[in-house]
C-alpha positions as a Markdown table, in Angstrom:
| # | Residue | x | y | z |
|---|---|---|---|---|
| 1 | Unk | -37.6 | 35.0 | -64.5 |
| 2 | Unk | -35.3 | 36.4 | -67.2 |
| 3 | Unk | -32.4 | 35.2 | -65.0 |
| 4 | Unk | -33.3 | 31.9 | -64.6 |
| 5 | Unk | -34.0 | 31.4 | -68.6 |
| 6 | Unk | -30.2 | 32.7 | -68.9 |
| 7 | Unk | -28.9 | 30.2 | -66.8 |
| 8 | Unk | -30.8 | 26.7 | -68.3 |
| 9 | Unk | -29.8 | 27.8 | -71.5 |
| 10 | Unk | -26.2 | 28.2 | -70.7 |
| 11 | Unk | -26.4 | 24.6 | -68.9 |
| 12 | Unk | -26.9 | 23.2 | -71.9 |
| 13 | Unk | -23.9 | 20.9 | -73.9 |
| 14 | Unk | -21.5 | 22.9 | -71.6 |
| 15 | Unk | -17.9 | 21.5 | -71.8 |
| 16 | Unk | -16.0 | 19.1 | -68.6 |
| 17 | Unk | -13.9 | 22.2 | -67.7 |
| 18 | Unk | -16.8 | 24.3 | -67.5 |
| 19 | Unk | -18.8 | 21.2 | -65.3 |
| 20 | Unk | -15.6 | 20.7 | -62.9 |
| 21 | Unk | -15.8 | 24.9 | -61.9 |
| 22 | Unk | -19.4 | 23.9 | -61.6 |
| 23 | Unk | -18.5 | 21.4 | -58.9 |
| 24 | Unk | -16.4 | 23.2 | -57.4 |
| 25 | Unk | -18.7 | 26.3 | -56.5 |
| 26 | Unk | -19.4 | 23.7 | -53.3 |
| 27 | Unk | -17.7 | 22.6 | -50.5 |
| 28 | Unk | -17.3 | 18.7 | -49.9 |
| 29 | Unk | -19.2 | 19.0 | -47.1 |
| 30 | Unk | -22.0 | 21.2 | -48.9 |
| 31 | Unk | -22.1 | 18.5 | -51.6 |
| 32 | Unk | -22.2 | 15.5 | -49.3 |
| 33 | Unk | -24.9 | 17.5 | -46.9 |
| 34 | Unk | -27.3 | 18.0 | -50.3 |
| 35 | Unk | -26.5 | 14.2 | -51.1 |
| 36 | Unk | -28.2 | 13.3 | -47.8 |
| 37 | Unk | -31.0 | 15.6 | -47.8 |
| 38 | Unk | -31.9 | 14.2 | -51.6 |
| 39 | Unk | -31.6 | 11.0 | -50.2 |
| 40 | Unk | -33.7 | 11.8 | -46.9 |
| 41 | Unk | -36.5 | 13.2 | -49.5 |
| 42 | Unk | -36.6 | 10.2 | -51.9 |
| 43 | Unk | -36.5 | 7.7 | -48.9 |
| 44 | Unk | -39.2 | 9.3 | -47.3 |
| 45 | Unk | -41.5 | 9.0 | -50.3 |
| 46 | Unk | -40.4 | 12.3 | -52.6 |
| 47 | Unk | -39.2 | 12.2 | -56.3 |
| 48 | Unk | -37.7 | 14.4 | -58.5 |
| 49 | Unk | -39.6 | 16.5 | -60.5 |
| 50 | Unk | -41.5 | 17.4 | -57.3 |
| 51 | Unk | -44.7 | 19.1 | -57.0 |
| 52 | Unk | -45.1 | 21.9 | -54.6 |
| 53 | Unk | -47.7 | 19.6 | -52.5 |
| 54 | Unk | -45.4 | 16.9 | -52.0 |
| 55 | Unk | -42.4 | 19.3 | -51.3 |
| 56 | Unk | -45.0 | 20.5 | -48.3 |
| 57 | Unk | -46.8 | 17.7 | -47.1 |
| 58 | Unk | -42.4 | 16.5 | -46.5 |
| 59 | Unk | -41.9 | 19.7 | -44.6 |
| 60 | Unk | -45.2 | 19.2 | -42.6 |
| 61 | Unk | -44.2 | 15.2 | -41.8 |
| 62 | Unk | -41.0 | 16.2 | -40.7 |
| 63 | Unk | -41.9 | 19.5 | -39.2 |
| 64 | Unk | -41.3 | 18.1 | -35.3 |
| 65 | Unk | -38.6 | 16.4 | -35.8 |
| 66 | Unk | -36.0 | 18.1 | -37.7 |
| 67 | Unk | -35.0 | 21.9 | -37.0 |
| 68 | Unk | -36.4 | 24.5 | -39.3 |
| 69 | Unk | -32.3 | 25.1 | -40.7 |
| 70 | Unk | -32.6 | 21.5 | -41.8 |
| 71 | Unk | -35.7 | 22.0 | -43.3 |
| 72 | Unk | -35.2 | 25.0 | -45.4 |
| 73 | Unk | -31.7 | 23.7 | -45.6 |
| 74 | Unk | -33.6 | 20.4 | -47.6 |
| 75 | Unk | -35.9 | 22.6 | -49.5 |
| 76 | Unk | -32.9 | 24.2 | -51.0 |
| 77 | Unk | -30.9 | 21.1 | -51.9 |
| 78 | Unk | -34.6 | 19.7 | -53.4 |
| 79 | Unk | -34.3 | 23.2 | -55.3 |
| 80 | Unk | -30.9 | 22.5 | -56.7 |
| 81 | Unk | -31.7 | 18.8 | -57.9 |
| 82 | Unk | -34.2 | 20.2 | -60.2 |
| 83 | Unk | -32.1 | 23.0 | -61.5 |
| 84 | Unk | -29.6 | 20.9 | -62.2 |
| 85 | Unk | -32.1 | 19.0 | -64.8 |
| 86 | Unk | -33.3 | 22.1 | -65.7 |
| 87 | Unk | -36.7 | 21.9 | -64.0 |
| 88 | Unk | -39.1 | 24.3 | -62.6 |
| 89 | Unk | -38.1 | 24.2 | -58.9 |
| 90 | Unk | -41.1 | 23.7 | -56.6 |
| 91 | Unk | -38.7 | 25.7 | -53.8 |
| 92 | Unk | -39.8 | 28.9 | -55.1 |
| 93 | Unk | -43.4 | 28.1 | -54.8 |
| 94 | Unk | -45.7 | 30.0 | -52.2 |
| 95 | Unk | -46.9 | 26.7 | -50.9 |
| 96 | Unk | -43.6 | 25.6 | -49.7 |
| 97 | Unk | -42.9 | 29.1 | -48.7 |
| 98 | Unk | -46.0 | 29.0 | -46.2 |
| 99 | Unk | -45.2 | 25.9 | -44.9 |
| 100 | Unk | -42.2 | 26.4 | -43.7 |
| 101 | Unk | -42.9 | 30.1 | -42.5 |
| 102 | Unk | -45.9 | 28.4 | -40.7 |
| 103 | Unk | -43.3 | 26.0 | -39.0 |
| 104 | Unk | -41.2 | 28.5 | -38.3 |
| 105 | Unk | -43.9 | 29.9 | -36.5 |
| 106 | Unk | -45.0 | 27.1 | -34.4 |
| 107 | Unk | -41.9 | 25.1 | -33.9 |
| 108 | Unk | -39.2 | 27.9 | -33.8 |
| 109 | Unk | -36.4 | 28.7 | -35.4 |
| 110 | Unk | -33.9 | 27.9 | -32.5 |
| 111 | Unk | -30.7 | 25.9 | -33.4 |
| 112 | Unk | -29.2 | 23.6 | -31.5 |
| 113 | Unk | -26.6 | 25.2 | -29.3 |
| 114 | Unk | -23.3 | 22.6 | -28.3 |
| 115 | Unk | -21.3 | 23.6 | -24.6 |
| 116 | Unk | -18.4 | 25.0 | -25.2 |
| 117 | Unk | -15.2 | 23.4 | -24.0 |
| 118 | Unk | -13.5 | 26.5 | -21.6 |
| 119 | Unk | -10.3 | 26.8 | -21.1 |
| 120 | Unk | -10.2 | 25.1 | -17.7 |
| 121 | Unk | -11.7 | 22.2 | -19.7 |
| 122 | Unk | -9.1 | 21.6 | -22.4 |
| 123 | Unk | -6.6 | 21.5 | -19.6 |
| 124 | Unk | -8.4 | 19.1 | -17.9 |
| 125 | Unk | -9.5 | 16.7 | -21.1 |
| 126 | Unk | -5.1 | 16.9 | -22.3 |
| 127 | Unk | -3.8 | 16.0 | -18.5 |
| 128 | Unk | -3.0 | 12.9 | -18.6 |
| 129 | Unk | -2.8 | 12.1 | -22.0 |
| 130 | Unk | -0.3 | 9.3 | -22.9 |
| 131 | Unk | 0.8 | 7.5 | -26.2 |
| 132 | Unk | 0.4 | 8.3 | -29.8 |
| 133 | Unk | -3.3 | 8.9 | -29.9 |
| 134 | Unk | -2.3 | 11.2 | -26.4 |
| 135 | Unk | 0.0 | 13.5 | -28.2 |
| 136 | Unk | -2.2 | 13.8 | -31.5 |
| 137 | Unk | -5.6 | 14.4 | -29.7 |
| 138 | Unk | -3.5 | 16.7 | -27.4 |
| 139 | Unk | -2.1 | 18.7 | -30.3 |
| 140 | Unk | -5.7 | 18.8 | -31.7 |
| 141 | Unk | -7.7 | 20.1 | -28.7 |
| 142 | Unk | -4.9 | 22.8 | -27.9 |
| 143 | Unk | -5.1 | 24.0 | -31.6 |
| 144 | Unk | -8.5 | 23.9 | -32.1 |
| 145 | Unk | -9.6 | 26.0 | -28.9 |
| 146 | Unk | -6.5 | 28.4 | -29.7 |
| 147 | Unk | -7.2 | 29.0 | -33.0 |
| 148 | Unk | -11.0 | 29.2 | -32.8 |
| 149 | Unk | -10.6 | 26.4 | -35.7 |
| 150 | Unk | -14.0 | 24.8 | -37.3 |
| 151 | Unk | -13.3 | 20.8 | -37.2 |
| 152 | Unk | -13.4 | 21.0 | -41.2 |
| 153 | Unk | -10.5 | 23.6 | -40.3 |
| 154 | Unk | -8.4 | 21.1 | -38.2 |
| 155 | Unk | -8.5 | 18.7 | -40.5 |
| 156 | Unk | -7.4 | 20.8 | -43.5 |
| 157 | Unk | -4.4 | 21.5 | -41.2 |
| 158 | Unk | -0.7 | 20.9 | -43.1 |
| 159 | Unk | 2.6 | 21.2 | -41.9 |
| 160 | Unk | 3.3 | 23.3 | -44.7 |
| 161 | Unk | 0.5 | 25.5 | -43.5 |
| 162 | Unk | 2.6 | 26.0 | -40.0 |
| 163 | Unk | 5.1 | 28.9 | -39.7 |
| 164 | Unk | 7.2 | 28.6 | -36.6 |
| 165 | Unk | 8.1 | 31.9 | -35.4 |
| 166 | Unk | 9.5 | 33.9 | -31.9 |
| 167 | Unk | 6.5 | 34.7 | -30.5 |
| 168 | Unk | 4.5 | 30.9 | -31.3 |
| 169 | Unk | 3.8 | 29.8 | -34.6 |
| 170 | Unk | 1.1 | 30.7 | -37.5 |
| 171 | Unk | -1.0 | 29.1 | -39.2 |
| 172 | Unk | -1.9 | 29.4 | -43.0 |
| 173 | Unk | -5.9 | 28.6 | -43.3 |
| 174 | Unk | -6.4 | 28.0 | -47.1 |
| 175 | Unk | -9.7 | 28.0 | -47.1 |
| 176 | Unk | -12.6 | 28.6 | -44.1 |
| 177 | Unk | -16.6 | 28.0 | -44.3 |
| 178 | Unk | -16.5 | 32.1 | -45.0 |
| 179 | Unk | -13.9 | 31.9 | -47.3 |
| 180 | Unk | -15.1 | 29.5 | -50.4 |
| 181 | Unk | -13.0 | 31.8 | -52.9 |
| 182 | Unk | -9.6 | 30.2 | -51.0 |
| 183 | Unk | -8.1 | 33.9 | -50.2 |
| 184 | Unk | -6.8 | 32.3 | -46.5 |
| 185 | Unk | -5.6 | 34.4 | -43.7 |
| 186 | Unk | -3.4 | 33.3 | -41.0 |
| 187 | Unk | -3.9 | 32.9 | -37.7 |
| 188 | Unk | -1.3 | 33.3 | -34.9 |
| 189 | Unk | -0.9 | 30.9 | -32.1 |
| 190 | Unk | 1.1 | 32.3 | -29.2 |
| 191 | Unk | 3.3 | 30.2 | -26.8 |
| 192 | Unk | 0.8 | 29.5 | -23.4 |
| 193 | Unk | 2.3 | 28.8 | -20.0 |
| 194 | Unk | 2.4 | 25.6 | -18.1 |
| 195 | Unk | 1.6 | 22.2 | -19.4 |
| 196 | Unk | -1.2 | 23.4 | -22.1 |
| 197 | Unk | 0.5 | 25.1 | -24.3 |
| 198 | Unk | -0.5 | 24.6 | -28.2 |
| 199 | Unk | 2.5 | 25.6 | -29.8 |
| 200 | Unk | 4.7 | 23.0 | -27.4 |
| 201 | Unk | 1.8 | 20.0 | -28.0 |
| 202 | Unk | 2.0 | 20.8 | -31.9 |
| 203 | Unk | 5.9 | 20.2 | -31.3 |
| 204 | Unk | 5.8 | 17.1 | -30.0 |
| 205 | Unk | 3.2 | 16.0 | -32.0 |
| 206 | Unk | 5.2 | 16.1 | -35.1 |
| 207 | Unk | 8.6 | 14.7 | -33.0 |
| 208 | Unk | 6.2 | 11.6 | -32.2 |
| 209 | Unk | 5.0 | 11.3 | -35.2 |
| 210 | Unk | 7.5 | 11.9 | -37.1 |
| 211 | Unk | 5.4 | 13.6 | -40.0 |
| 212 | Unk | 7.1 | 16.3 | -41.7 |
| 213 | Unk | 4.5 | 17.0 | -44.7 |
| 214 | Unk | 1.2 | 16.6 | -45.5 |
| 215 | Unk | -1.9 | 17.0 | -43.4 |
| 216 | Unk | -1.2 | 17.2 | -39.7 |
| 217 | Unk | -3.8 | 15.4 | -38.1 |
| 218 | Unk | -3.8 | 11.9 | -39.0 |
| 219 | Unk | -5.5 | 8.2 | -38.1 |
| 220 | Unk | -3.5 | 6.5 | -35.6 |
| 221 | Unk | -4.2 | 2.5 | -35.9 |
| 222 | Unk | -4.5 | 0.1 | -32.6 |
| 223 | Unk | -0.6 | -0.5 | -33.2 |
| 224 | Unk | 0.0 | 3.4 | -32.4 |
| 225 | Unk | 1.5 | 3.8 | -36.1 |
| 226 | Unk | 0.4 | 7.3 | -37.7 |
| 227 | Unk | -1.3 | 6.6 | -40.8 |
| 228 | Unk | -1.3 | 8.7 | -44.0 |
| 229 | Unk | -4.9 | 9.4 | -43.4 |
| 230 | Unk | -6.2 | 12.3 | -42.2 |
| 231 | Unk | -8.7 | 12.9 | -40.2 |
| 232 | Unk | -12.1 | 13.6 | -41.1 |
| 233 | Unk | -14.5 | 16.0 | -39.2 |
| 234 | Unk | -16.0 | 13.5 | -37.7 |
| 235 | Unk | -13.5 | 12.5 | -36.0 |
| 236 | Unk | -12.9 | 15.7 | -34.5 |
| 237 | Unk | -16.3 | 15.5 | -33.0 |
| 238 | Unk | -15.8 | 12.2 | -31.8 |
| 239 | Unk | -12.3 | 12.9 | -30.4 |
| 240 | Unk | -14.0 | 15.8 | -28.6 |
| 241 | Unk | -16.9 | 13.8 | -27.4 |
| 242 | Unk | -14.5 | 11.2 | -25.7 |
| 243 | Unk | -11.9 | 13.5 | -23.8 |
| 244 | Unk | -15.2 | 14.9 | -22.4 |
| 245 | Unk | -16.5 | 11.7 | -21.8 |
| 246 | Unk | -13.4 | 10.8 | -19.9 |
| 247 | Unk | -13.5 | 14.4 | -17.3 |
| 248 | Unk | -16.8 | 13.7 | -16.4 |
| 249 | Unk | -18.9 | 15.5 | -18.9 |
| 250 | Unk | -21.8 | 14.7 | -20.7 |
| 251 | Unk | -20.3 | 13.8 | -24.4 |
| 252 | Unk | -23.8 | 14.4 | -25.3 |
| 253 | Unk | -23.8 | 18.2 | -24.9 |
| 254 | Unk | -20.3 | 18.6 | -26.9 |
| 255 | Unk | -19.3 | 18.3 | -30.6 |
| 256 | Unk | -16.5 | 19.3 | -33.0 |
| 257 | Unk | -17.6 | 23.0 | -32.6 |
| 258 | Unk | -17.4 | 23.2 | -28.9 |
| 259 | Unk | -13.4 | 23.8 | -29.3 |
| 260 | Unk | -14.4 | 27.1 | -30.9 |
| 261 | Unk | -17.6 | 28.1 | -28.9 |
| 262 | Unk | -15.1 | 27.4 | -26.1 |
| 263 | Unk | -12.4 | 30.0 | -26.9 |
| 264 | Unk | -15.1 | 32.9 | -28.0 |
| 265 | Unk | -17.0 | 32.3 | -24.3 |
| 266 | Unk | -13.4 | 32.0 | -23.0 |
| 267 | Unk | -12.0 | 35.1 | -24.6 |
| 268 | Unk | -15.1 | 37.2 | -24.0 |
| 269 | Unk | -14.9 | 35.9 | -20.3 |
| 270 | Unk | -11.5 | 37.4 | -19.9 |
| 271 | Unk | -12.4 | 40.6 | -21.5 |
| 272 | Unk | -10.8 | 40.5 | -24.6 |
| 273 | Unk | -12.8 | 43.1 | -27.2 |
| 274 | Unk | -15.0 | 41.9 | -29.5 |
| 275 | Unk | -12.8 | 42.5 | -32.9 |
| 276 | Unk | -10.1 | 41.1 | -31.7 |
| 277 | Unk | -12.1 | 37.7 | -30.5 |
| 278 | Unk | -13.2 | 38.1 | -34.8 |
| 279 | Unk | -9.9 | 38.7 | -35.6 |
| 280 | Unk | -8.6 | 35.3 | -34.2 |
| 281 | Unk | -12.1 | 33.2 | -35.5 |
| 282 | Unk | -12.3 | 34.6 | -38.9 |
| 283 | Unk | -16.3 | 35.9 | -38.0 |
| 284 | Unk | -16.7 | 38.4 | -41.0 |
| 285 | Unk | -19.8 | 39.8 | -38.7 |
| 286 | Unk | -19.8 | 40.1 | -34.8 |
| 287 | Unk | -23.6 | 39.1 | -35.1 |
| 288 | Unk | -23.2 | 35.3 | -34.3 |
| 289 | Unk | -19.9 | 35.7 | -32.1 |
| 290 | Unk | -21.9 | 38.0 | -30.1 |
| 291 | Unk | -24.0 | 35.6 | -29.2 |
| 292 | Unk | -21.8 | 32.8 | -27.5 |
| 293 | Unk | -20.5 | 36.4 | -25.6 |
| 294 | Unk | -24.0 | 37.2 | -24.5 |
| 295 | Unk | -24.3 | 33.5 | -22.9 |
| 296 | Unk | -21.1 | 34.3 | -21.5 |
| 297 | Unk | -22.3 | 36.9 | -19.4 |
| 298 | Unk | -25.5 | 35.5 | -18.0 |
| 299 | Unk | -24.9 | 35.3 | -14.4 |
| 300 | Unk | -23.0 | 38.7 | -14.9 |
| 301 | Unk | -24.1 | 41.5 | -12.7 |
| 302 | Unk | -27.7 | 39.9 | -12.7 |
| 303 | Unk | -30.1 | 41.6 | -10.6 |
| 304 | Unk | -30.9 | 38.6 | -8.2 |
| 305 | Unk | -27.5 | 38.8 | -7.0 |
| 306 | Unk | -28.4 | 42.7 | -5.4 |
| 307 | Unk | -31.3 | 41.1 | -4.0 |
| 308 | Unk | -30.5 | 40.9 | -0.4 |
């Protein structure tokens, strides 16, 4: 309580330099994800100051159709618009608490799991790929899977970032969903045999393009010119939803982060040891990677298959 005391007096008449540090403590897409839920909340009949009963009876309206992470994902951005105006935060009451254990409970906590793209997959999706648009979304599904890249990683992507070297290239990741103090690591991408090779579609993406600064995935217009737009995250997902579309696959089950599920279930597939599969995706815990290597291994030795 003491704590929380501290920190709305220190709130108070605090300078623009001091407010801009305070916006930057969040990712865009944090920011713009608490922006919707606040919205979601007020549309839905909510208002700030909240009471604790209102804050629940949202939870309980919402309970089957929205995942218990988005929930408790809106009760903490409802928590943060009242801290911001210094406001007793109805997130911290046992009421919400109880609710959304009680959902937990009877709904699940399950998230939503997306296919991965394999390997045989990205092969299949870059192909035939033709034009401008061929050679950009070529370059970007090649990348993504072999770098284990987040789409909000992609498209943070410069060529300043991209060190060519013997073996491939590297790249330099500025900043990851793990990393919001923007220490970066690097990430090697090795030259690949045949027609799929990353490193050789990241080439002639830029000898296409003819970009030689700034951010490396851009818009492409209906005229095939490269804008100076990058792309946004949703794109990535979109991108990803219609090479799958176009193989035969249900876009449905993919999204952005299928590029990255892919090359964990790939890599664990081939054998490749768990740090090492950390080592390329930047996982600071092998908790959640284990998990797409667990799915992996499924029809692995099962028993049915000694059943003769």
């Amino acid at each position: 309580m003491k704590k929380s005391v501290i920190d709305r007096r220190s709130m108070r008449n605090v300078s623009p330099q001091v407010q801009q540090y305070l916006q930057a403590s969040l990712s865009d897409n944090t920011r713009r994800a608490y922006s919707h839920d606040i919205e979601h909340f007020l549309a839905w009949g909510g208002r700030i100051p909240a009471t604790p009963a209102r804050v629940a009876s949202y939870l309980a309206h919402h309970a089957q159709t929205l995942s218990y992470a988005t929930l408790c994902r809106r009760v903490v951005a409802i928590g943060r618009a009242h801290s911001i105006k210094r406001l007793p935060s109805p997130a911290h009451a046992e009421m919400v608490k109880s609710t959304l254990h009680g959902i937990r409970r009877t709904t699940g906590s399950a998230q939503r799991h997306v296919a991965p793209v394999l390997l045989q997959d990205v092969k299949a999706m870059v192909k035939d790929m033709t034009g401008m648009k061929g050679a950009r979304d070529r370059a970007l599904l090649l990348t993504g899977f072999a770098g284990a890249f987040r789409r909000s990683e992609l498209v943070m992507i410069r060529v300043e970032d991209i060190q060519f070297v013997d073996e491939g290239l590297v790249i330099r990741l500025r900043r990851g969903k793990t990393d919001q103090a923007g220490q970066g690591r690097d990430i090697a991408i090795p030259f690949m045999r045949g027609k799929s090779c990353p490193v050789k579609a990241i080439t002639s993406w830029l000898v296409q393009s003819g970009i030689s600064s700034g951010a490396l995935f851009r818009s492409v217009d209906r005229y095939s010119h490269v804008t100076e737009q990058g792309l946004s995250p949703q794109s990535v997902a979109l991108i990803v939803k219609q090479r799958a579309e176009a193989i035969g696959l249900d876009s449905r089950q993919f999204s952005g982060h299928s590029l990255r599920a892919g090359f964990v279930t790939s890599a664990a597939k081939s054998g490749a040891s768990s740090w090492k599969i950390c080592q390329q995706t930047g996982h600071q815990s092998e908790a959640v990677m284990q998990r797409y290597i667990r799915d992996s291994h499924l029809f692995t030795d099962n028993p049915l298959g000694k059943i003769r």
